[in-house]
ChimeraX commands (.cxc) that place a marker at each C-alpha (Angstrom):
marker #1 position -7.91,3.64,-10.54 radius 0.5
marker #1 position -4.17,4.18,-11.51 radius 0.5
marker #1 position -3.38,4.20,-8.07 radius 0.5
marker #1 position -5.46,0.49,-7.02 radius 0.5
marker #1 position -3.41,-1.23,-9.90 radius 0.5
marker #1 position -0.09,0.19,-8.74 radius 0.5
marker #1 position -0.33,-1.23,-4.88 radius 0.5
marker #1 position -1.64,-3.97,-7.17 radius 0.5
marker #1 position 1.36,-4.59,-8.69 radius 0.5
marker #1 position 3.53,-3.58,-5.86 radius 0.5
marker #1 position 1.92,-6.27,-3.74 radius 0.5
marker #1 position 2.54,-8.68,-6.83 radius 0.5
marker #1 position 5.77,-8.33,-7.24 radius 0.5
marker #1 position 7.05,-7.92,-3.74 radius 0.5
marker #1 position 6.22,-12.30,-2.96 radius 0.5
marker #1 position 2.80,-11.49,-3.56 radius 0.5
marker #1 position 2.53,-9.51,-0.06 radius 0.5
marker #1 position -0.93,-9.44,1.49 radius 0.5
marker #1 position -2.85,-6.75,2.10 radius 0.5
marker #1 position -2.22,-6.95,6.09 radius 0.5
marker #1 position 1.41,-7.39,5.24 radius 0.5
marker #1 position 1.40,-4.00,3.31 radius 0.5
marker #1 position -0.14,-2.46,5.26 radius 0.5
marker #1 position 2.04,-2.99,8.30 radius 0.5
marker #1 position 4.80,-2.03,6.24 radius 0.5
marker #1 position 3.61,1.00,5.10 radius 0.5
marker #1 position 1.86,2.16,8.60 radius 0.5
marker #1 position -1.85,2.01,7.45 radius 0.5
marker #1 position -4.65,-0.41,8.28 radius 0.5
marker #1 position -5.49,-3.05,6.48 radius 0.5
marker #1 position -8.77,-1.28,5.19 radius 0.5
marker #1 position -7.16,1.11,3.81 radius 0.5
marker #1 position -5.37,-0.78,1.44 radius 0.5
marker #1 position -8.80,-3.06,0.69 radius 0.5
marker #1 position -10.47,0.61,0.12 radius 0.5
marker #1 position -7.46,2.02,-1.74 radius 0.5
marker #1 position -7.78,-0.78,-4.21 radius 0.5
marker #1 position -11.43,-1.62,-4.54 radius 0.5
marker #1 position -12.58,1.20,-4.89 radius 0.5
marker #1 position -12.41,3.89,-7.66 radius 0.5
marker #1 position -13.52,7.05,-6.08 radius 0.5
marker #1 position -11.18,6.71,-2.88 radius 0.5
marker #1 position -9.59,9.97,-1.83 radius 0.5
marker #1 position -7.56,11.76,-4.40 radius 0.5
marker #1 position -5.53,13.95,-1.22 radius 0.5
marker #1 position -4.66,10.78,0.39 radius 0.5
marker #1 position -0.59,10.45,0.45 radius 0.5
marker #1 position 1.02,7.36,1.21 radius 0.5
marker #1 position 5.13,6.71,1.50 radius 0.5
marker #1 position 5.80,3.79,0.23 radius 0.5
marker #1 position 9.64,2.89,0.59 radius 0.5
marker #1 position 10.43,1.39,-2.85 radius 0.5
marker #1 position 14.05,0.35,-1.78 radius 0.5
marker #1 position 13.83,-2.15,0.76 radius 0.5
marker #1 position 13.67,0.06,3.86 radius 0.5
marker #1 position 11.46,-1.09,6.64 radius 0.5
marker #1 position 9.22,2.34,7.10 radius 0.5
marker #1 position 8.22,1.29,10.53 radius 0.5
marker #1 position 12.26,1.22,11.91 radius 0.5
marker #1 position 11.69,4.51,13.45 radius 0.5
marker #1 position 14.13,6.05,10.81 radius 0.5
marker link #1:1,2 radius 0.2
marker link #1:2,3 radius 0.2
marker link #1:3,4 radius 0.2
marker link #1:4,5 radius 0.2
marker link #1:5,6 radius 0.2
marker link #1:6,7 radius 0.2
marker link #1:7,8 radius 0.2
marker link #1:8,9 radius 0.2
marker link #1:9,10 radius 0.2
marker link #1:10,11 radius 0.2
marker link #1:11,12 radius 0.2
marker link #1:12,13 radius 0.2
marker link #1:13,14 radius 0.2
marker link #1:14,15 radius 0.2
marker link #1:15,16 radius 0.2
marker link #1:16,17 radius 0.2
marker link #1:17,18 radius 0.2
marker link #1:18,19 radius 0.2
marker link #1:19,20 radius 0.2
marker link #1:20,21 radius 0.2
marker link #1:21,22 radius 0.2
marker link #1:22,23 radius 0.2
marker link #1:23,24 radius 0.2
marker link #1:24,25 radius 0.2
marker link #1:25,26 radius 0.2
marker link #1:26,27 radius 0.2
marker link #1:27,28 radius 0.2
marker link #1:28,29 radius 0.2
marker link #1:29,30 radius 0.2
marker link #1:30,31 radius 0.2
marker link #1:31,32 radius 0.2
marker link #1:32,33 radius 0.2
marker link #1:33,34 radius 0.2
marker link #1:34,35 radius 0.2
marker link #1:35,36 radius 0.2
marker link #1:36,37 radius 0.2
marker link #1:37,38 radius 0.2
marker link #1:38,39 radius 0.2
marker link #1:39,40 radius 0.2
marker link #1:40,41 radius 0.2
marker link #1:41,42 radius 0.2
marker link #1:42,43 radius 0.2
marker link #1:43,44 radius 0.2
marker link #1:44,45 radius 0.2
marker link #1:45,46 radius 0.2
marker link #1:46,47 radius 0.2
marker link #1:47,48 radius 0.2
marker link #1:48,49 radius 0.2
marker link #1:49,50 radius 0.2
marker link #1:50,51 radius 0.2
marker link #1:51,52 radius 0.2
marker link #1:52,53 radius 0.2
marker link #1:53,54 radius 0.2
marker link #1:54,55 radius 0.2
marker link #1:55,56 radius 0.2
marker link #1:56,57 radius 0.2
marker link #1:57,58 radius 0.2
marker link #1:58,59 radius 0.2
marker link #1:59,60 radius 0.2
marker link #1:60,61 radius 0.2
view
């Protein structure tokens, strides 16, 4: 559950970014966030970048 609480609290305290919005940003669906953090037993192999430094991950960089 550690990892539901941190997009959690990334979400939070990044303008309280939506689920959609994060996931756009971070190049996933917007399920998979709602699945990442509502439930417990979600994939432990799953790996997702997220740039913690501002940097659009979808500029192709």
């Amino acid at each position: 559950m550690a990892l539901a609480n941190t997009i959690r609290q990334y979400r939070f305290h990044n303008g309280e970014m939506t689920k959609k919005e994060l996931a756009k940003f971070v190049g996933v669906s917007r399920q998979t966030i709602n699945a990442i953090e509502g439930v417990e037993k979600f994939a432990d192999g799953l790996v997702v970048e997220v740039p913690l430094d501002g940097d659009d991950a979808n500029d192709g960089n």
